[in-house]
C-alpha positions as CSV (number, residue, x, y, z in Angstrom):
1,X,0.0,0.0,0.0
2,X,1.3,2.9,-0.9
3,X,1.8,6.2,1.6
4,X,-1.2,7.7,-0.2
5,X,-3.1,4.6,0.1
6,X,-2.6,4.5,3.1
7,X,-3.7,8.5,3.9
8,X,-6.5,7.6,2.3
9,X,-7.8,4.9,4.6
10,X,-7.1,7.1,7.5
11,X,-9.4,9.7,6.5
12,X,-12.2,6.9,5.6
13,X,-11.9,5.3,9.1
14,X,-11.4,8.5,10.5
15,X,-14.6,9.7,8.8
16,X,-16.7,6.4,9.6
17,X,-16.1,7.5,13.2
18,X,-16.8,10.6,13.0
19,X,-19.9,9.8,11.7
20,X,-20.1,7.1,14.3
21,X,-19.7,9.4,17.0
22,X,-22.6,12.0,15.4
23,X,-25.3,9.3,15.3
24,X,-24.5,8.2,18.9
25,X,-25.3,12.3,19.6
26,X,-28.4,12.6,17.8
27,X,-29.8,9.6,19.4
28,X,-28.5,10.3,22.8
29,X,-30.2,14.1,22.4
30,X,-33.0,13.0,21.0
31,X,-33.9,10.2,23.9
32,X,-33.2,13.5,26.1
33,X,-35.3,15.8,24.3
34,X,-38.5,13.4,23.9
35,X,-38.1,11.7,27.6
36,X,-38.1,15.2,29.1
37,X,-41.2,16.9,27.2
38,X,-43.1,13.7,27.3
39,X,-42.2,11.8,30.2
40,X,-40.0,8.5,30.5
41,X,-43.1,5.7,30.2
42,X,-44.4,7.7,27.0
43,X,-41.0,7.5,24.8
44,X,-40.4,4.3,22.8
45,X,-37.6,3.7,21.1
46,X,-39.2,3.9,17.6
47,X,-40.2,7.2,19.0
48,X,-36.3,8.2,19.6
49,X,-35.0,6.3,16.4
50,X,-37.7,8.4,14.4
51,X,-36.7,11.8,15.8
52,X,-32.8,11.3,14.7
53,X,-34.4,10.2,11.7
54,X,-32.4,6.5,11.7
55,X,-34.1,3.2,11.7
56,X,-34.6,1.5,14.9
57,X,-32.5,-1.3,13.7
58,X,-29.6,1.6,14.2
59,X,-30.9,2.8,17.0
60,X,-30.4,-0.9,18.4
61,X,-26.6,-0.9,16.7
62,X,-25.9,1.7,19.3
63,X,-27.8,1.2,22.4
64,X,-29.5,-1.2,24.4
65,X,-32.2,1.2,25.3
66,X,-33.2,4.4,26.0
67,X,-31.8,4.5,29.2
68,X,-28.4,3.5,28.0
69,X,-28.5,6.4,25.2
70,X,-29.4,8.9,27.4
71,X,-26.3,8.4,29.6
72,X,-24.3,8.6,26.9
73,X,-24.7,12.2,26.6
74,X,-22.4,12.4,29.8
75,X,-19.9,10.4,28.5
76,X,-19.7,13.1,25.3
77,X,-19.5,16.1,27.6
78,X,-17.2,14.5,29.0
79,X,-15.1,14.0,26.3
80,X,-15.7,17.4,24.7
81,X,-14.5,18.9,28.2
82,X,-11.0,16.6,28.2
83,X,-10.6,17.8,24.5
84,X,-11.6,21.5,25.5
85,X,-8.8,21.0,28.6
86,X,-5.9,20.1,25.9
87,X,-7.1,23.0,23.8
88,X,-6.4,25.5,26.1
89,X,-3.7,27.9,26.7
90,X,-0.3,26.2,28.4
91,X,0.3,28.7,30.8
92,X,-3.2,29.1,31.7
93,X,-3.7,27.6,36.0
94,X,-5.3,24.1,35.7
95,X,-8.8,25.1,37.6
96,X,-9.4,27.6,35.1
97,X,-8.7,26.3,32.1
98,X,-11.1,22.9,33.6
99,X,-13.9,26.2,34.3
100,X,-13.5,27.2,30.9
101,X,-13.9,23.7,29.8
102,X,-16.8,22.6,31.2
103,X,-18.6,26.1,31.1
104,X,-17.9,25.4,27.2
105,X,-20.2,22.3,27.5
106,X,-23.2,22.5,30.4
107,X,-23.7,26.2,29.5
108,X,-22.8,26.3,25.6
109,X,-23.5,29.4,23.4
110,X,-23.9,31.5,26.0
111,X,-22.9,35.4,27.0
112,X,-22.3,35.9,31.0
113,X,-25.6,38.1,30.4
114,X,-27.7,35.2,29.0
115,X,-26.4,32.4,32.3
116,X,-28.2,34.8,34.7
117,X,-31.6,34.4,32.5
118,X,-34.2,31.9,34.1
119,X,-34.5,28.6,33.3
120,X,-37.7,27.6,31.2
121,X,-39.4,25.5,34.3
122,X,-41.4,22.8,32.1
123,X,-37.6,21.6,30.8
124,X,-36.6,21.7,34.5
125,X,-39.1,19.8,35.9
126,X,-38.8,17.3,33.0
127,X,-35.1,17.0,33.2
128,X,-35.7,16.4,37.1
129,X,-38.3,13.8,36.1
130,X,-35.8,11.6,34.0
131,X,-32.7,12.0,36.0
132,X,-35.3,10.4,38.7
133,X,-35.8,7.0,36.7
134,X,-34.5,4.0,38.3
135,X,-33.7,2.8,34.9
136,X,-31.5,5.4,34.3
137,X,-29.1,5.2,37.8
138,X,-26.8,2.4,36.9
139,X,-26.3,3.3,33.2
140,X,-25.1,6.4,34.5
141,X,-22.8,5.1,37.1
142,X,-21.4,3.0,34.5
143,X,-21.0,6.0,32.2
144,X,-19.2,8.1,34.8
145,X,-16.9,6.2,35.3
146,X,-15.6,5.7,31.7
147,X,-16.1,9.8,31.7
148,X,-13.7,10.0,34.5
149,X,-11.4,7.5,32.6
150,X,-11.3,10.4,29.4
151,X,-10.7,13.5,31.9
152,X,-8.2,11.4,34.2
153,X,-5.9,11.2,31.3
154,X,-6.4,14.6,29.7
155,X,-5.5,16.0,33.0
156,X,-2.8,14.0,33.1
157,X,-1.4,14.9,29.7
158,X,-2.0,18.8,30.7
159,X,0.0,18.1,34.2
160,X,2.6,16.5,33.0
161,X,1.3,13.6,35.5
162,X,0.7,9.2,34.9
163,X,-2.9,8.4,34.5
164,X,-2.0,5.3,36.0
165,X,0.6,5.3,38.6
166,X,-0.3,9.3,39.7
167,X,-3.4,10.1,42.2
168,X,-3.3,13.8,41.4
169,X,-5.0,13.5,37.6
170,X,-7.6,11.0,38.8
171,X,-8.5,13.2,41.8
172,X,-9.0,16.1,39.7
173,X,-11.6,14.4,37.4
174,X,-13.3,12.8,40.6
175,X,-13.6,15.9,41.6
176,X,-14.8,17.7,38.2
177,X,-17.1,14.9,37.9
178,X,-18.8,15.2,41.4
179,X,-18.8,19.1,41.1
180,X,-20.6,19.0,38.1
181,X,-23.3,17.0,39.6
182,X,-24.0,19.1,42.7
183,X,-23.8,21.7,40.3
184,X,-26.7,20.1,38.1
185,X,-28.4,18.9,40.8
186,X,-29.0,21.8,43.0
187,X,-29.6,24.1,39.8
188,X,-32.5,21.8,38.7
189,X,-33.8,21.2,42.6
190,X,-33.6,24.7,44.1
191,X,-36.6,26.1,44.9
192,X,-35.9,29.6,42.5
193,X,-34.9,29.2,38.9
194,X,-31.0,28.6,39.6
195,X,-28.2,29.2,36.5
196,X,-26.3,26.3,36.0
197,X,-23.3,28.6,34.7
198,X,-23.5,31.0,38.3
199,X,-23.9,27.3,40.3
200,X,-20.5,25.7,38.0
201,X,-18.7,29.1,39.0
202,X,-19.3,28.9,42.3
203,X,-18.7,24.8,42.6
204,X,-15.0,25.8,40.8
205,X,-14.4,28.5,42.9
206,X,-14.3,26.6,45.9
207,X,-12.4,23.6,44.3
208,X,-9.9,26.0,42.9
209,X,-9.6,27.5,46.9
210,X,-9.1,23.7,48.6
211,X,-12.8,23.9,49.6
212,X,-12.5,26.3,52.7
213,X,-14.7,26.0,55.4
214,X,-18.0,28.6,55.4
């Protein structure tokens, strides 16, 4: 094969997964966006399949079930936010660049401005709903963990650090991980509307400070 050849089937494979990796999304998003507006019991998975526009023997190629491509969303973020990490500037300290990161992805699109606007409550309450399902609990564990995995080594390649042998890069993404989800959680359970980007902020803030005593 020659070196062109062999440039060539990179690209292919390299397309194949991106294209992959897009179908997982759009299935993953749209089990979110039909679960939440119309409840967990309503949603079939012809329902999900037909709102990505794939058939359900796709859909099946990818998930188990709904439940399963709904926690895949997290592992995405995820990955976006490790990718987002190595993106950022060298010199820039390791708890903002991880701010920036995952600001980038739970609060995408956004102006500082817009983060302070309320939340629309119907996709609140929805969301609330979903993340309630029992279903939905241990594909999620599994998922964070493999998330963890993807952020453990980014942070180790910014550090300098071994993803194996080193604490330091696997604490870090423990504790991105478990910050996120208070974050999440008390933004979709506090009594007013909450921003998610004010509630990230904060949760960095006081990881970035060694978590100081009120």
């Amino acid at each position: 094969m020659t070196p062109a050849d062999e440039a060539r089937t990179t690209g292919q494979s390299g397309l194949r997964e991106r294209k992959k990796r897009e179908t997982r999304v759009a299935l993953s998003q749209a089990a979110i966006r039909l679960c939440v507006l119309h409840g967990w019991a309503d949603v079939t998975v012809d329902q999900i399949a037909a709102e990505a526009d794939v058939s359900v023997r796709t859909f099946r190629n990818y998930f188990s079930g709904k439940a399963e491509a709904i926690a895949a969303a997290h592992l995405e973020r995820m990955l976006r936010i490790a990718d987002d990490l190595l993106g950022r500037p060298a010199g820039e300290p390791l708890w903002d660049s991880l701010l920036h990161a995952v600001l980038g992805q739970f609060v995408p699109a956004e102006s500082p401005a817009s983060r302070n606007a309320p939340q629309n409550e119907r996709w609140r309450e929805g969301v609330r709903l979903m993340l309630a399902e029992p279903a939905l609990a241990g594909e999620i564990v599994k998922t964070n963990a493999a998330a963890q995995q993807e952020l453990t080594r980014a942070v180790a390649q910014r550090t300098g650090t071994d993803a194996e042998r080193d604490v330091y890069p696997k604490l870090v993404a423990a504790a991105v991980s478990a910050g996120t989800a208070v974050a999440v959680e008390h933004s979709l359970r506090a009594d007013e509307a909450t921003p998610l980007g004010a509630v990230l902020a904060q949760v960095f803030e006081q990881l970035t400070a060694g978590l100081p005593v009120p």
